[in-house]
DRENGU-35193 format. One record per residue (C-alpha): residue number from 1; x negated, z, y negated. Coordinates in Angstrom, 3 decimals. Last residue first. Example, Ala and Ser with C-alpha at 12.3 -4.5 7.8 and 13.67 -1.06 7.14 Angstrom:
<atoms>
<atom nr="2" east="-13.670" up="7.140" north="1.060"/>
<atom nr="1" east="-12.300" up="7.800" north="4.500"/>
</atoms>
This chain:
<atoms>
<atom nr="302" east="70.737" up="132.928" north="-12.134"/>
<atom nr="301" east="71.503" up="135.244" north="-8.785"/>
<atom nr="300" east="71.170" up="131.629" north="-7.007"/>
<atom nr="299" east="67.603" up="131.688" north="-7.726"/>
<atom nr="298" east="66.966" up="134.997" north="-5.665"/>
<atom nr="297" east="68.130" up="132.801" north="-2.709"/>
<atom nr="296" east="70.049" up="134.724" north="0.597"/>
<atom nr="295" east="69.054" up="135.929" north="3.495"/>
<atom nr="294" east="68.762" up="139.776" north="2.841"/>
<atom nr="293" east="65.262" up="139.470" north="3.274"/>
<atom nr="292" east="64.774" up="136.758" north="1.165"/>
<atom nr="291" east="67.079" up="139.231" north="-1.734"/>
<atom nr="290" east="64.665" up="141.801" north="-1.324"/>
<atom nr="289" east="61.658" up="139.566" north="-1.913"/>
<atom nr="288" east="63.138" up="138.218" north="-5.147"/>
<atom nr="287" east="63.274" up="141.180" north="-6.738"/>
<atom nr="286" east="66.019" up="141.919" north="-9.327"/>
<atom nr="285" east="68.596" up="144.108" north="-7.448"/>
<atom nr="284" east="65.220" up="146.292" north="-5.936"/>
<atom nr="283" east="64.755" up="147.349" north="-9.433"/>
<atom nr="282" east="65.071" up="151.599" north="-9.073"/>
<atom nr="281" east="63.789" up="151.436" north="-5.863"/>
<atom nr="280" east="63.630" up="154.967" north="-4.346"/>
<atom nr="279" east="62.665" up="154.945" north="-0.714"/>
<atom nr="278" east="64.372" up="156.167" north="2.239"/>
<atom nr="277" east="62.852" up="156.433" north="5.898"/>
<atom nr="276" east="64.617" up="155.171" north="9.469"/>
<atom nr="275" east="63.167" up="155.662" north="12.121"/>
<atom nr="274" east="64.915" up="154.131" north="15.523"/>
<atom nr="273" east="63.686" up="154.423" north="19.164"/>
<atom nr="272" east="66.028" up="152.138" north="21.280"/>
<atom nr="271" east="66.428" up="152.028" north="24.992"/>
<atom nr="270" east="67.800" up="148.982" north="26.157"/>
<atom nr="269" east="70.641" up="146.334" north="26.087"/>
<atom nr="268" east="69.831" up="145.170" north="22.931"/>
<atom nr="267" east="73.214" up="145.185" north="21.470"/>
<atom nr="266" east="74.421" up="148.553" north="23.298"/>
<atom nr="265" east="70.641" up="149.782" north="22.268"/>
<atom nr="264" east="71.550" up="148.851" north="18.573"/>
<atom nr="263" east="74.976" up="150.500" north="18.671"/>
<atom nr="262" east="73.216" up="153.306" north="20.189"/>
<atom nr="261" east="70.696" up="153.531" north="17.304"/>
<atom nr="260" east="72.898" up="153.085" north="14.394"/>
<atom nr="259" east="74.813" up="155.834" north="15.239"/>
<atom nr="258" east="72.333" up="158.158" north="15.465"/>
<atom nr="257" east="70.388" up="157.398" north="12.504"/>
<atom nr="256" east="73.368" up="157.575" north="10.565"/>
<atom nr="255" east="74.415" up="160.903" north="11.527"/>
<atom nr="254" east="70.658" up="161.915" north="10.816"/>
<atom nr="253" east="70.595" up="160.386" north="7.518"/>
<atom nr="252" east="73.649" up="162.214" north="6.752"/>
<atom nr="251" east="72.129" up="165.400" north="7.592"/>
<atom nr="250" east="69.245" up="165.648" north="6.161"/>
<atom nr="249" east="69.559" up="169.274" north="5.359"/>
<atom nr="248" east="72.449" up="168.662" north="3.061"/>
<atom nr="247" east="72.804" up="164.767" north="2.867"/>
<atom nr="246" east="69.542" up="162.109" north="3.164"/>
<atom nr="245" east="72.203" up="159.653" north="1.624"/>
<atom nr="244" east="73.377" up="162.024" north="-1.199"/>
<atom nr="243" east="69.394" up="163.128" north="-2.294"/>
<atom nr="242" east="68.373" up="159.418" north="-2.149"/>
<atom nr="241" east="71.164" up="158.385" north="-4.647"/>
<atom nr="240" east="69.980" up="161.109" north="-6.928"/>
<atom nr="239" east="66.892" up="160.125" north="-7.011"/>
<atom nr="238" east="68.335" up="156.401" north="-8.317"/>
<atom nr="237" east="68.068" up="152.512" north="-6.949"/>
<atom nr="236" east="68.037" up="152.881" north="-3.013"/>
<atom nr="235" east="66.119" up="150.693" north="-0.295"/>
<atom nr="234" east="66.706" up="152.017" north="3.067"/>
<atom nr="233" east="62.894" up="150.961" north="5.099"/>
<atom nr="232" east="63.512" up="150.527" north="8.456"/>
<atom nr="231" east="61.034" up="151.671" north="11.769"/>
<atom nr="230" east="62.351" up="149.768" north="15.071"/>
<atom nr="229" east="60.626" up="151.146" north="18.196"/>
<atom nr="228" east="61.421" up="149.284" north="20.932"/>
<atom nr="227" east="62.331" up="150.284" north="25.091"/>
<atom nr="226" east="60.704" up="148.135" north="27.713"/>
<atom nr="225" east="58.543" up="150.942" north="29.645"/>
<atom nr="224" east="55.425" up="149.324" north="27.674"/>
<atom nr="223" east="56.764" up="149.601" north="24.184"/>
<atom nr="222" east="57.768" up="145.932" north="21.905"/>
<atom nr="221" east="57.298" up="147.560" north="18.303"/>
<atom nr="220" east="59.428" up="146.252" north="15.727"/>
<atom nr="219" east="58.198" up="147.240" north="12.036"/>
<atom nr="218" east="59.734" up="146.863" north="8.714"/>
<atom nr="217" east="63.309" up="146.425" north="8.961"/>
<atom nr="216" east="64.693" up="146.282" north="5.657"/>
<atom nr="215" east="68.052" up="148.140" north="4.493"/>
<atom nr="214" east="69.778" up="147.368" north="0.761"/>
<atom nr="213" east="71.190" up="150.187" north="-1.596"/>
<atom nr="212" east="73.249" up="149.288" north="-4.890"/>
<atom nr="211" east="76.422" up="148.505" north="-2.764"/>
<atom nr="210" east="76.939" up="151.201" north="-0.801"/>
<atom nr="209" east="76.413" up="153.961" north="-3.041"/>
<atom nr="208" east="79.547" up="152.465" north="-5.417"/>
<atom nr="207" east="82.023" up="154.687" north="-3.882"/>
<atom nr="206" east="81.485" up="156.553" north="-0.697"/>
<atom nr="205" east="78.703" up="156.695" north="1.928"/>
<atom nr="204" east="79.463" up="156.733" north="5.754"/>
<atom nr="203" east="80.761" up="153.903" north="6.956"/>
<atom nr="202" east="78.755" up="151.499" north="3.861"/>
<atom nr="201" east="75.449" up="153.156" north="6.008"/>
<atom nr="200" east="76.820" up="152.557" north="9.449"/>
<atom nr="199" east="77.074" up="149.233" north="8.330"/>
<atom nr="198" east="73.614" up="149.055" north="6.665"/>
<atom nr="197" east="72.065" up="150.318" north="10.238"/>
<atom nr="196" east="73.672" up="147.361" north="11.912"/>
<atom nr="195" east="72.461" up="144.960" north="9.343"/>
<atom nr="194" east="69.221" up="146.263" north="9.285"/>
<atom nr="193" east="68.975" up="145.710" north="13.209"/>
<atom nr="192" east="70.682" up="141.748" north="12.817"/>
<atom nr="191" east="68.041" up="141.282" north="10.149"/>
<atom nr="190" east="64.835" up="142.463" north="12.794"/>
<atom nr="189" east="66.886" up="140.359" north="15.475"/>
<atom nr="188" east="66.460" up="137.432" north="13.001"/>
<atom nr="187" east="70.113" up="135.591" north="12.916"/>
<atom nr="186" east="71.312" up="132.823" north="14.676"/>
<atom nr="185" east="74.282" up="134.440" north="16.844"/>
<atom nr="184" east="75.146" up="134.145" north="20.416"/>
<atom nr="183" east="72.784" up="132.134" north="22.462"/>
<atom nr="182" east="74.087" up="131.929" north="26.068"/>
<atom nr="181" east="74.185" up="128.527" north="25.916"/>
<atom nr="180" east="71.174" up="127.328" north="24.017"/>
<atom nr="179" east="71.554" up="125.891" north="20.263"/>
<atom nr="178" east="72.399" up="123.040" north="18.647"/>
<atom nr="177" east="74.625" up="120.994" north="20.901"/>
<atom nr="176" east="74.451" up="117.657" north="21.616"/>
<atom nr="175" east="76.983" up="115.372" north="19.273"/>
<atom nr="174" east="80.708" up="114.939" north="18.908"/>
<atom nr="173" east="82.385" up="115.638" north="15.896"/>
<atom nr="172" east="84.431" up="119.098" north="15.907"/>
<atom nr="171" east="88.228" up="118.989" north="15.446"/>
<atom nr="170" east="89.244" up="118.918" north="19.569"/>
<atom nr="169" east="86.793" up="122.026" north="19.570"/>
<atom nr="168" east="88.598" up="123.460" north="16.340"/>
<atom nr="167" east="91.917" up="123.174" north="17.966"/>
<atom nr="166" east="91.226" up="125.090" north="20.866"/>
<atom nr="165" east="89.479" up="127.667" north="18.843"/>
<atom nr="164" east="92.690" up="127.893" north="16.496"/>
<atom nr="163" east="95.305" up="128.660" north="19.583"/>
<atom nr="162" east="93.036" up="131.223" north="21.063"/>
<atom nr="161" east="93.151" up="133.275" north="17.824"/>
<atom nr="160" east="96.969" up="133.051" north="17.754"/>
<atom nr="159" east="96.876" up="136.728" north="18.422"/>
<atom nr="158" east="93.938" up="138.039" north="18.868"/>
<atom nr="157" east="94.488" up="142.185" north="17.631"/>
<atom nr="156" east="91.693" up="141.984" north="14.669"/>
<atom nr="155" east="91.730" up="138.317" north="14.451"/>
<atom nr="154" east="95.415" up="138.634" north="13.672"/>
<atom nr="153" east="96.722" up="134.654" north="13.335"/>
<atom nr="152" east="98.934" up="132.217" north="11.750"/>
<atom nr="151" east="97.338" up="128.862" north="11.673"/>
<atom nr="150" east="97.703" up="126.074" north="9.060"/>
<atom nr="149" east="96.249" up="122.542" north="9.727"/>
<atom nr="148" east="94.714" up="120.047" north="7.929"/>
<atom nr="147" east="95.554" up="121.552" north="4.628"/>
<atom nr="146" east="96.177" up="119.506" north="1.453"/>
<atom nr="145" east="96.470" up="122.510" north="-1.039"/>
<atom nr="144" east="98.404" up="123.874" north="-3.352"/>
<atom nr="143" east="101.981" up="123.211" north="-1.735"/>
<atom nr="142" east="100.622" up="124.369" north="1.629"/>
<atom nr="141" east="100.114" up="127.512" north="0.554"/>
<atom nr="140" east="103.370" up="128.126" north="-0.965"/>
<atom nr="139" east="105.140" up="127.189" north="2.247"/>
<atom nr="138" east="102.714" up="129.320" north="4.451"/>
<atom nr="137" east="103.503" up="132.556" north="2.037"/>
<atom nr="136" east="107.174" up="131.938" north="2.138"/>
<atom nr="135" east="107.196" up="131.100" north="5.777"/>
<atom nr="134" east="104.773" up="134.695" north="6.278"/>
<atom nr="133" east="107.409" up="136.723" north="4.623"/>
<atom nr="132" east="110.488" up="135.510" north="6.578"/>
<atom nr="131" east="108.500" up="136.464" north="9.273"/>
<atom nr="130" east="108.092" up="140.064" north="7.984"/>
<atom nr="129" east="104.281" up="141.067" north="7.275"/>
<atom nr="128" east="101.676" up="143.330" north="8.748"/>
<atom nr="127" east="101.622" up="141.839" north="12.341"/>
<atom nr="126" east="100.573" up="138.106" north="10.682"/>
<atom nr="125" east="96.569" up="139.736" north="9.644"/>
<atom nr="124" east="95.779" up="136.589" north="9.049"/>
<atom nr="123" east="96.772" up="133.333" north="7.428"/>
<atom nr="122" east="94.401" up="130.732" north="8.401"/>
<atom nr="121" east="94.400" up="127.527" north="6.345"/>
<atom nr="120" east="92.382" up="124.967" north="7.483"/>
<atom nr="119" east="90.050" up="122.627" north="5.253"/>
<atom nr="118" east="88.626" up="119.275" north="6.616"/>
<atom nr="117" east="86.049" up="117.945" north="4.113"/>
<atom nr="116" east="87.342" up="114.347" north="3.088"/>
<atom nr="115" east="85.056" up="114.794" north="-0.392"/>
<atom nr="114" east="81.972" up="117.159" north="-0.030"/>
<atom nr="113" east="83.064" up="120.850" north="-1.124"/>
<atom nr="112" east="82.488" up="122.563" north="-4.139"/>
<atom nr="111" east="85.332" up="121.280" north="-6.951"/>
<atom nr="110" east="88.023" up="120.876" north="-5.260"/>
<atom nr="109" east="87.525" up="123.737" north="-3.003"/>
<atom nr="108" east="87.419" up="126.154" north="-6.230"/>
<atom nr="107" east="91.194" up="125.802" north="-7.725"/>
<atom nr="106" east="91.932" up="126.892" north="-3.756"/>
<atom nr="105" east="89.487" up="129.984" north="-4.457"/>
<atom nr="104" east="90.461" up="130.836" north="-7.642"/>
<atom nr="103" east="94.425" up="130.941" north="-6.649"/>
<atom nr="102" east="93.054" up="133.070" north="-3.521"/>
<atom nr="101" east="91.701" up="135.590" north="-6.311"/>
<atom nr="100" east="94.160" up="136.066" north="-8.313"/>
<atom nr="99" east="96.582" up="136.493" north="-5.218"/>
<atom nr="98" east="98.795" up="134.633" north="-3.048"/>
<atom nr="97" east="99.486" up="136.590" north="-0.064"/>
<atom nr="96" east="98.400" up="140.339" north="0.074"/>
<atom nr="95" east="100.129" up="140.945" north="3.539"/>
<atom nr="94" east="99.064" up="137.629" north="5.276"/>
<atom nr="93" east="95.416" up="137.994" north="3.968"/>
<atom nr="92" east="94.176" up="134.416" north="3.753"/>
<atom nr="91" east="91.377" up="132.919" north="5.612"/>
<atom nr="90" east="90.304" up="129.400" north="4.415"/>
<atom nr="89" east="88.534" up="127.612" north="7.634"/>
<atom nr="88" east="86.493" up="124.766" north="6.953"/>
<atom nr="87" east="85.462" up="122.240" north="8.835"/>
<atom nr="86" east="82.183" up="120.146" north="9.392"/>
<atom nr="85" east="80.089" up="122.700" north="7.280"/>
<atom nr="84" east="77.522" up="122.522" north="4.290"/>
<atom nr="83" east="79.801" up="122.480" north="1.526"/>
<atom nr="82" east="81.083" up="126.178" north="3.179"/>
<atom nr="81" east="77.553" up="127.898" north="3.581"/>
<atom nr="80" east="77.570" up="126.404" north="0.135"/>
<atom nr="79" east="80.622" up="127.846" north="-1.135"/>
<atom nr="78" east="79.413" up="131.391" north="0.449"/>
<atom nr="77" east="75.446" up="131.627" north="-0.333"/>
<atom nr="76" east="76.757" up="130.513" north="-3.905"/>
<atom nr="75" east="79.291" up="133.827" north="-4.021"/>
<atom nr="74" east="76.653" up="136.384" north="-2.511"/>
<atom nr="73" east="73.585" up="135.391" north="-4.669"/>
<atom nr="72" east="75.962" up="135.614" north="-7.866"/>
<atom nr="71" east="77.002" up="139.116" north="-6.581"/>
<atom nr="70" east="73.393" up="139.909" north="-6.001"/>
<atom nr="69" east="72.586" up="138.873" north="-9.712"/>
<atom nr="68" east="75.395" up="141.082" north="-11.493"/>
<atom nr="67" east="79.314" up="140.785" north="-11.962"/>
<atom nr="66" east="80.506" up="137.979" north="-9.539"/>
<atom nr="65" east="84.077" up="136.692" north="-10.124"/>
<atom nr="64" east="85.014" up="137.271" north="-5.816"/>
<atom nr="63" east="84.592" up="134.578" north="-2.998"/>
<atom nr="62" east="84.238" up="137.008" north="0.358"/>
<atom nr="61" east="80.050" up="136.708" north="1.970"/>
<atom nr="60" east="80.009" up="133.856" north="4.416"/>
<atom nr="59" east="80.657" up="134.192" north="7.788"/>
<atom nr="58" east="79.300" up="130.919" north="9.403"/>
<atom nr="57" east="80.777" up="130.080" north="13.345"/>
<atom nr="56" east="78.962" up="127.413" north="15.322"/>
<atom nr="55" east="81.332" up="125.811" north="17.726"/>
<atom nr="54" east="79.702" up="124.521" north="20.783"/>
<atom nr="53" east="82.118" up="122.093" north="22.419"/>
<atom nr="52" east="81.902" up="120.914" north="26.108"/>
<atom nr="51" east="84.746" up="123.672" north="26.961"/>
<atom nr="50" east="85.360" up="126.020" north="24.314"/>
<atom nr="49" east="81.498" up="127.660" north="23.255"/>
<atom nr="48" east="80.777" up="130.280" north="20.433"/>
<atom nr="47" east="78.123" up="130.618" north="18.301"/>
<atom nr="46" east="77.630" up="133.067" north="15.558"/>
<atom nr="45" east="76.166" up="132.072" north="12.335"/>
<atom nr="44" east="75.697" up="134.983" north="9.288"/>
<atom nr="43" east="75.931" up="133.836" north="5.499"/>
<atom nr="42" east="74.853" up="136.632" north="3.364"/>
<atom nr="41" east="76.054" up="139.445" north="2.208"/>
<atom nr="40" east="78.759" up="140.486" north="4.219"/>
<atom nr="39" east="80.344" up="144.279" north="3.133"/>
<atom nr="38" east="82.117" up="142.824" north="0.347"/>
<atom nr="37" east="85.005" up="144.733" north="0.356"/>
<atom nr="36" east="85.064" up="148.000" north="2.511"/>
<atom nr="35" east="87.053" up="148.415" north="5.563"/>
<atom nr="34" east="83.694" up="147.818" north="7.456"/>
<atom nr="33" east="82.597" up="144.743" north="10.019"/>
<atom nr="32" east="79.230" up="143.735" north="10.368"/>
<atom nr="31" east="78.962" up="140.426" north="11.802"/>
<atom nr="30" east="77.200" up="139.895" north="15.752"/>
<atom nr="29" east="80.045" up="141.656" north="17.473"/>
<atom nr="28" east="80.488" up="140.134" north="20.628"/>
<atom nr="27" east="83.166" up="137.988" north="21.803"/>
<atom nr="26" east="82.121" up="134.633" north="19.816"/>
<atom nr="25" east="85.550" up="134.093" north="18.746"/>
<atom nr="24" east="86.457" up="138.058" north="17.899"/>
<atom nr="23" east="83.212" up="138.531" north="16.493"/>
<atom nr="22" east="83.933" up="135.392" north="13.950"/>
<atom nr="21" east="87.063" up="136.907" north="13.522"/>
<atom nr="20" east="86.407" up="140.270" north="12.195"/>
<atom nr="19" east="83.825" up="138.994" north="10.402"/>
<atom nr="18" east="86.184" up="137.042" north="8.097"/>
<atom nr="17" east="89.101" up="139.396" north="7.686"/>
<atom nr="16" east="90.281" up="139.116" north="4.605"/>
<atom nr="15" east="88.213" up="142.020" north="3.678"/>
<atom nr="14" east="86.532" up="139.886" north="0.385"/>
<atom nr="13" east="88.308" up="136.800" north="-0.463"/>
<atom nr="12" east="88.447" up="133.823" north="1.310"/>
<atom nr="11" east="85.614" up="131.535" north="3.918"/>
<atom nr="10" east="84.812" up="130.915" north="7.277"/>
<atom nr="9" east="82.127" up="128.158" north="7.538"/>
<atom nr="8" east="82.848" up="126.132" north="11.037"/>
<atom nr="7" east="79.480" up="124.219" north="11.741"/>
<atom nr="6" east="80.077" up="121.260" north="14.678"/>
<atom nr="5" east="79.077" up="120.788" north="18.083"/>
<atom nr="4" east="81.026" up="118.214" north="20.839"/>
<atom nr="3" east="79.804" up="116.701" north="24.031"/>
<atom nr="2" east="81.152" up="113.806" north="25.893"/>
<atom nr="1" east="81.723" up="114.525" north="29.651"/>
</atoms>
């Protein structure tokens, strides 16, 4: 049988639900996944097989009027995660419908994707909304844009979810396929660790915190009795910042700590050892290095 393998780039506003579905289709969570906005900074691949097609999922950070140089980063890293792909996959948040933002992003696909580049609408989270609703919303969609399909969906629960995989492995061109078969994501396991400790992070901080620290792994140590030590760096911009994420008598830190290290031994399947140390960066938002081992291009910030 003829083989198929093709790049799917999800891509819509931030919280729409991106990650959520891209864990849901490969069946493991390999994108971090908070009820904050713009918790995905740079484009993640996870890789999912239907039949003889290997569909390789990018999450791309949400589409948002960036304010600073890491929001910049965040928005190219997304339309070109999605220029870069054989189909795109618009996800639209069934109970928000037709916002600002979405507007943007259909006035947006004109101009940053190849000509003839197959864009689906996805309108998720469907149990949130009346069905009268969701025909409105699905009627004015299609009326902007030229979709090539429209699918109503809740990654979060799976409904309708099987539906769209089916459809993207008839979709896909045909072609050998990129990547073993029980490979799940394409990520660095050092980036996938700072990821997982970042999540737990955005979990447990409040406001803005979240979004002016970053988390490096700096050492992975391979032990005899198979376990690893992972040592990160958290990366944060004021004293002050430091004092709320360490917590009263470190306590915060610790939570953290904790979590992050089972979710990493689930992921790893064995025992974990995890350090984790803070460090006050005042100008980590304008180095280059920080942004490389984010994933994403300093120069893009410009």
């Amino acid at each position: 049988m003829t083989r198929h393998c093709g790049f799917t780039a999800l891509i819509g506003e931030p919280n729409a639900g991106k990650s959520t579905l891209l864990n849901r289709m490969v069946g493991a969570k390999v994108s971090i996944v908070t009820h904050k906005v713009q918790t995905t900074r740079a484009r993640i691949r996870g890789i999912a097989i239907e039949g003889e097609t290997q569909i390789i999922f990018v999450d791309t950070p949400g589409l948002f009027r960036p304010r600073r140089r890491l929001d910049r980063a965040m928005v190219s890293a997304a339309w070109s995660g999605a220029a870069d792909a054989d189909i795109v996959l618009l996800l639209v948040e069934a109970n928000r419908g037709l916002t600002e933002g979405v507007q943007a992003i259909l006035d947006g696909l004109k101009d940053h994707l190849p000509m003839g580049t197959e864009v689906a609408l996805i309108i998720n989270k469907i149990d949130r909304v009346k069905p009268e609703t969701l025909l409105s919303l699905t009627t004015k969609l299609n009326e902007s844009y030229d979709f090539k399909a429209t699918f109503m969906i809740s990654a979060e629960k799976g409904h309708g979810v099987e539906a769209l995989r089916l459809w993207l492995a008839k979709e896909l061109p045909a072609g050998p396929w990129h990547y073993p078969e029980d490979q799940i994501a394409d990520a660095p396991l050092r980036q996938i660790a700072a990821e997982i400790t970042r999540e737990k992070l955005t979990l447990r901080l409040h406001q803005e915190l979240p979004y002016q620290l970053t988390v490096e792994t700096e050492n992975w140590q391979e032990r005899k009795d198979g376990s690893v030590r992972i040592d990160q760096l958290i990366y944060v911009m004021r004293d002050g910042h430091k004092g709320i994420l360490l917590g009263p008598k470190g306590a915060t830190i610790k939570g953290v700590s904790m979590d992050a290290r089972k979710e990493l031994a689930e992921f790893l399947g064995r025992e974990v050892h995890l350090f984790l140390q803070v460090k006050v960066r005042p100008n980590w938002l304008e180095e280059a290095e920080r942004y490389s081992e984010i994933g994403l291009n300093f120069r893009d910030g410009d």
